[in-house]
N, C-alpha and C positions, 0 to 999 in steps of 0.2 A: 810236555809242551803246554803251557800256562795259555788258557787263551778264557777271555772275556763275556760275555752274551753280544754285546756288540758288535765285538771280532767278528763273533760265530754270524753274525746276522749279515756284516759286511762280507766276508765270504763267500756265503750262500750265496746275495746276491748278483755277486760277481762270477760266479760257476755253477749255483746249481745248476742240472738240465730239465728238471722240470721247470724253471722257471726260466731258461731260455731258450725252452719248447713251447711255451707258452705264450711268448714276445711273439711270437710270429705271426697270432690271433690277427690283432688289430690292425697289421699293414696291409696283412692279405687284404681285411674288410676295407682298408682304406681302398685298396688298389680294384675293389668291385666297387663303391663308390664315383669314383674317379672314370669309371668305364659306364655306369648309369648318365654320369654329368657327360659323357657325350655324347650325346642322344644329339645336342644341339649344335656338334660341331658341325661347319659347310663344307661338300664333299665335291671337290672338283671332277668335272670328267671330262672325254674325249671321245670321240666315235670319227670315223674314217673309212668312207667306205667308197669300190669303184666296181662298175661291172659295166660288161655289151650287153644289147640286147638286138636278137633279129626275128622277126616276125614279120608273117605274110599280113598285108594290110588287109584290114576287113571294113576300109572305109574309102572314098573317092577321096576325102579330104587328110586321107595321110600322104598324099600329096606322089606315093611312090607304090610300084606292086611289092615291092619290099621293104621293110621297113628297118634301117641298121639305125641304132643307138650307143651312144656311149655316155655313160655318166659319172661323175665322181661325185662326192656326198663327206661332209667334215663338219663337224659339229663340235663347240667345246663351252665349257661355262662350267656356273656353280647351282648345286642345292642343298638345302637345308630342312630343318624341324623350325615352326616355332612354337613361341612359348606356348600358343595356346592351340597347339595342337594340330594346326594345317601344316603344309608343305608349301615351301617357294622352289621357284628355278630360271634362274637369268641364265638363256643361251644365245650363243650369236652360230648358226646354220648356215653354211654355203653350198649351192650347188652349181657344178661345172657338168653344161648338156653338149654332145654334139650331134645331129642326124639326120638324115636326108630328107625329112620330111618340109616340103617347099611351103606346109603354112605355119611351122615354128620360126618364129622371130621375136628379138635377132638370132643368130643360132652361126656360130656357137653361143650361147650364153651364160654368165656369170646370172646365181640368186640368190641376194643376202636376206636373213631374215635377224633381225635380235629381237627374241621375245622373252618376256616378263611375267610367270604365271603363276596365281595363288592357289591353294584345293585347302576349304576348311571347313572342318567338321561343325556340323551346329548341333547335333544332339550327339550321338551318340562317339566318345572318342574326341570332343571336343572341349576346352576350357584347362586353364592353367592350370585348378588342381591336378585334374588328371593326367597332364600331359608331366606334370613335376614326382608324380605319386614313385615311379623306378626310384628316383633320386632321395626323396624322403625314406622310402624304405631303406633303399643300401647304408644312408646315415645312418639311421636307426638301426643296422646288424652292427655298423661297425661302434656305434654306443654299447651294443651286448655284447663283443668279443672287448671292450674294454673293461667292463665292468666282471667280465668270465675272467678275466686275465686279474683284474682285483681279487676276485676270491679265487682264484689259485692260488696267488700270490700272498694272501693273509693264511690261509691254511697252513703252508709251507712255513711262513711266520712263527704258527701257533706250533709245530710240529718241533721247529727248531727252540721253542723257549720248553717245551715240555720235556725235549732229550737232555735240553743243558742241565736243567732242573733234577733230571733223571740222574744224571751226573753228579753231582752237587751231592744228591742223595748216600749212591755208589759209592762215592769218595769219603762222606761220614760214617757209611756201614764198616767201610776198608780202616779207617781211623778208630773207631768205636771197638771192633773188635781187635786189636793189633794193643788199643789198651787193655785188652779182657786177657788177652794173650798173656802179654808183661804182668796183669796180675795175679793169674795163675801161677807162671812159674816163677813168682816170687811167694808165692803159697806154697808150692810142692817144693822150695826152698825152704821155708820154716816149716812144713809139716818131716820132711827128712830131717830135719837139726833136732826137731822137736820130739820125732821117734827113736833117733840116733842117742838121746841123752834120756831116755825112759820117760818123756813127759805126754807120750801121747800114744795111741795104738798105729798097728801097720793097716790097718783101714782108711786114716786119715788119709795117710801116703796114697794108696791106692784112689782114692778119693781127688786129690790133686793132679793124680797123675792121667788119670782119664780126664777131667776137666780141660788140662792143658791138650791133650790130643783131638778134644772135641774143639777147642776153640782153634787150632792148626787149622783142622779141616773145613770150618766155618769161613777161618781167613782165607783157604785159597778157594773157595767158592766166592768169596765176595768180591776177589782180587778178580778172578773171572771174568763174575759180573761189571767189573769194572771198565776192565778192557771191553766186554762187547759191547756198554755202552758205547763207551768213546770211539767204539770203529761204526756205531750208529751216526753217532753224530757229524763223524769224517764225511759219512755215505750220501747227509743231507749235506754238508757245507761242498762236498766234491771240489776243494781245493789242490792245484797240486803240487801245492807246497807240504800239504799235509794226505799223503797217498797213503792207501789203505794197506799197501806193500810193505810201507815202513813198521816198525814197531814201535815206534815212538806212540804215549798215550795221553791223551789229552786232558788238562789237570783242570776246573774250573777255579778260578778265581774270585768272582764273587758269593757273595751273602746274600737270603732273603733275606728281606726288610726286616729288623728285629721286633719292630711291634706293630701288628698288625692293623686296619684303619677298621672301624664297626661299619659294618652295612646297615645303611639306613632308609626306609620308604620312601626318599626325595630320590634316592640313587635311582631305585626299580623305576621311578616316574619319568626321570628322566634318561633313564636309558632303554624304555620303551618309545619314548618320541626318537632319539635320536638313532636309535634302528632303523624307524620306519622313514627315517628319512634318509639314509645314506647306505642303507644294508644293501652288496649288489644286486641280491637277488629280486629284492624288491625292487630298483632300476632297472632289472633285467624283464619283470613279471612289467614292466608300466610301459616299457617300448616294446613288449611282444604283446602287449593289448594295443599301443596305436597302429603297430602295422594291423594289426586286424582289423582295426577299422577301416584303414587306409583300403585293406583289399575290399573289405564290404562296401564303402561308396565305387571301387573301382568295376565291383561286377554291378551294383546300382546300375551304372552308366551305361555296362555293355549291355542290359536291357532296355534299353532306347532301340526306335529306328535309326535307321542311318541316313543322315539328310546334309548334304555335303555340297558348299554352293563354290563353284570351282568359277576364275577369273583371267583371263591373259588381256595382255595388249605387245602388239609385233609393230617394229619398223622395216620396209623393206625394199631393195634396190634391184634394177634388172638392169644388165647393162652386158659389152661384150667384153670389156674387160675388170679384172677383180675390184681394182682402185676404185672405179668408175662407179660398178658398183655398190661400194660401202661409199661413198660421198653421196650417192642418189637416199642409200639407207639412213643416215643420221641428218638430210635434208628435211626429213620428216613430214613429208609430204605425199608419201604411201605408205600405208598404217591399216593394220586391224583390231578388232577386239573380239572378245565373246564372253559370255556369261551365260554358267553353265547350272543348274539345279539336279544334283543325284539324289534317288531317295529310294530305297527299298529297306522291306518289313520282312523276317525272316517267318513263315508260317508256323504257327505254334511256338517260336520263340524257345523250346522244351529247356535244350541244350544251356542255354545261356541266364534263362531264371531258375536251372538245377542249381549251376552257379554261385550265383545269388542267395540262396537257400544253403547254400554250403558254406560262404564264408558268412552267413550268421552264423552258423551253427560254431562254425572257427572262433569267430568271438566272444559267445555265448561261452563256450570251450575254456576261453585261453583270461576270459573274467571268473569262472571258475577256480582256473587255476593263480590266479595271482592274489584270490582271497585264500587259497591252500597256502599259497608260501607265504601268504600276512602272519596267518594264525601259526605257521608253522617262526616265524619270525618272532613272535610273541614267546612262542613257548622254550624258544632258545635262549631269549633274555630270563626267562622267569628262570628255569633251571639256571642258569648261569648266575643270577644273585643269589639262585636260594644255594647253589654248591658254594658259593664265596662265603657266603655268610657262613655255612656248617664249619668251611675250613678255619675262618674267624676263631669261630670256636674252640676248633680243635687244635691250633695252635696253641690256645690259652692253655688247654687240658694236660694235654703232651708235656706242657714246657715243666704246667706245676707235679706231672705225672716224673721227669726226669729230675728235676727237684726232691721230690721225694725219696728217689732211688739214689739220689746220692746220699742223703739222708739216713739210710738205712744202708748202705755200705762204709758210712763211717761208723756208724754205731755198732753194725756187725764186726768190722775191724780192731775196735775199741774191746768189744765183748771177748771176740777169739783170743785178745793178746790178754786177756786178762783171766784166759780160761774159766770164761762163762758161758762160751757158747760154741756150738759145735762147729766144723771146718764149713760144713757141706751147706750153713746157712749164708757162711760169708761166700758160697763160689756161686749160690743160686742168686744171692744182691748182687753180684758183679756182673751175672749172665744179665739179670734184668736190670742195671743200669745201661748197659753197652742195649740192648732192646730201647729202651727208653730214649736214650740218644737216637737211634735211630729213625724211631715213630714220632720223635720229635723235628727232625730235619726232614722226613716226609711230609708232616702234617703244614710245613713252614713251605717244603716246595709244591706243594697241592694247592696251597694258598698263593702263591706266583704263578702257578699257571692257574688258576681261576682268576685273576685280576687279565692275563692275555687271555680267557678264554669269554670274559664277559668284554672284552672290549673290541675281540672276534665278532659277539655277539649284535655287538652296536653297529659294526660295521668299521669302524677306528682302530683296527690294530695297528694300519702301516703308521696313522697320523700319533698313537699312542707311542710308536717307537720310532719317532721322528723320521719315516722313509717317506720320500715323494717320488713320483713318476714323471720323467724328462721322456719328452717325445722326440724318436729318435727315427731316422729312418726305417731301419730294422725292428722297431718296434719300440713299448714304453720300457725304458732304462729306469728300474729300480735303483734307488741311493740313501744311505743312511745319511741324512740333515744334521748335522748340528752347528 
């Protein structure tokens, strides 16, 4: 089954399950988010209440020796948060009395009340940051399951460019040796012709003949190798067009790059800034330092007293029947108000400036930790150009190292047919050019995964291999761009 790096990548991210185990991150965050932002929604209600009451009168002016009542009681309206931290509540209260007591009037009677009432904090629990701080946090997790969800998702990236590579490799060693094969037993063919007509010893032969048995056994280890890559690579793409059930094996179809680019001082310079500027971790280490702040000025505040100046204003109607009543109420011509001042000081405060002293220490903490992940950020680029550059190298080496061995397997070739040179020198150049091929298509695929693995480094792998993140209900949908 011929399949691409692209394929492989398009694939993966249409099935892998760690990467749509992962999707799940950021809507979750979204949907705590979304539950912070209602803090501000108004909350309607309803209360409805009725009872008797009978009581011996304990006064001349209940007008009865006994006293029967009846009441109903029905309340409804809205309230809310606002922004800077108090509470409102617009309700409209009626009561329906009736009792025998001769100095209630009118009676039965209707009593509307609509009132209007403010309660707002002025130190402590007061003022728009505070009251918005729920809301800025929950953004800020759901920016670190995005950016958690980034580097899972480049990981997974690098993972799948390092097994294709793996492959690529596999597939040279399987070719490489399959030639070692063919020319063996095209050797233990001329050393039998060549022993058969007295031109050579039966050593030769022998010599050939284990050759060719050693490189069998070579080939079906690498054919092996072969297959468990590619049921690797199945495992990351988790396609199920291509199930791990089948036996079909996956054939790569491209080439590394044939000549390698030099690494150069500007590279390391600039891909040390653009780490630090896009790597997740480090977006993930710079909003788990502002929530900390965010909670540090929040316990700040809860060390305040509490000083809380509460405000109403009521309209209200008395009458004997309901109507009557709410026309006397919105005539506006029976009204109250109040203004009210709460304030208490918690004694020793202990509890609350522990607090306090805790989310310093939180942030003290979590600045710590984000200069851990700088340096540790640093030192993933620095290794990461200096393995690209060795592999740089080592491609160059390899290729002139497999050069050479073909080199010396002609010349060996040349020497045996002219009976200059012994069998066993041409079968040990053959062993090491089929090596050489080899460490040369390692040294070429270590060099493709150092170019994903410095660009892992940066932070750029998805944008290196043209994938962007479409925001999807279910989460960010990975897509190969082009």
């Amino acid at each position: 089954m011929p399949v691409t790096l692209e394929g492989c990548l398009r694939r993966a991210l249409a099935n892998n399950l760690a990467i749509q185990i992962a999707r799940y991150g950021p809507p979750i965050a979204r949907t705590n988010t979304r539950q912070a932002e209602a803090i501000f929604d108004p909350t309607w209600f309803l209360n409805n209440a009725t009872g008797r009451i009978k009581q011996e009168a304990g006064s001349f002016f209940a007008g009865a020796a006994v006293t029967i009542s009846r009441q109903w009681d029905f309340a409804t309206g809205v309230q809310g948060l606002l922004p800077t931290g108090g509470t409102w509540q617009l309700s409209q209260d009626w009561t329906w009395l009736r009792t025998n007591n001769q100095y209630v009037t009118p009676n039965p009677q209707y009593d509307g009340d609509l009132i209007l009432s403010v309660t707002q904090p002025l130190l402590r629990g007061g003022g728009l940051e505070y009251t918005r701080s729920p809301i800025v946090l929950a953004r800020l997790d759901e920016k670190i399951s995005v950016e958690e969800f980034r580097g899972r998702l480049m990981a997974i990236v690098l993972e799948i460019e390092r097994t294709y590579w793996d492959l690529v490799v596999a597939e040279t060693q399987v070719q490489a040796l399959s030639e070692a094969l063919a020319a063996a037993q095209e050797n233990l063919r001329i050393a039998r012709r060549r022993f058969e007509e007295g031109k050579d010893k039966r050593v030769s032969v022998s010599l050939a003949e284990s050759a060719v048995t050693t490189r069998q056994a070579d080939l079906v280890a690498a054919r092996l190798h072969l297959v468990q890559t590619s049921d690797r690579l199945k495992r990351i793409i988790n396609d199920p067009e291509l199930p791990l059930t089948e036996p079909a094996v996956l054939a790569a179809t491209e080439l590394p790059v044939a000549e390698p680019i030099p690494v150069l001082m500007p590279m390391f310079r600039q891909s040390i800034a653009t780490a630090l500027a896009t790597r997740p971790e480090i977006l993930e280490a710079d909003a788990r330092l502002s929530q900390a702040g965010i909670r540090e000025r929040m316990a700040r505040n809860q060390r305040l007293p509490q000083l809380d100046l509460a405000a109403s204003y009521g309209l209200n109607g008395l009458a004997t029947r309901l109507d009557r009543a709410i026309d006397k109420e919105f005539a506006t011509q029976w009204f109250d108000w109040s203004v009210r001042v709460d304030f208490s000081v918690p004694i020793g405060n202990r509890a609350r400036q522990a607090a306090y002293e805790q989310s310093q220490l939180v942030q003290d903490q979590t600045l710590k930790a984000r200069e851990d992940v700088r340096q540790q950020v640093l030192l993933d680029v620095s290794t990461a150009v200096r393995d690209l550059a060795a592999a740089e190298e080592a491609v160059r080496a390899r290729r002139a190292a497999r050069q050479a061995a073909e080199q010396v397997v002609k010349d060996e070739e040349a020497f045996v047919g002219a009976g200059a040179a012994l069998l066993k020198d041409l079968l040990d150049a053959q062993r090491d050019l089929a090596d050489a091929k080899v460490r040369e298509m390692e040294a070429m695929a270590a060099y493709m995964v150092g170019l994903a693995n410095l660009e892992r480094a940066k932070g750029t792998l998805l944008e290196y291999n043209d994938i962007r993140l479409i925001e999807e209900r279910t989460g960010p949908q990975p897509v190969v761009h082009k």
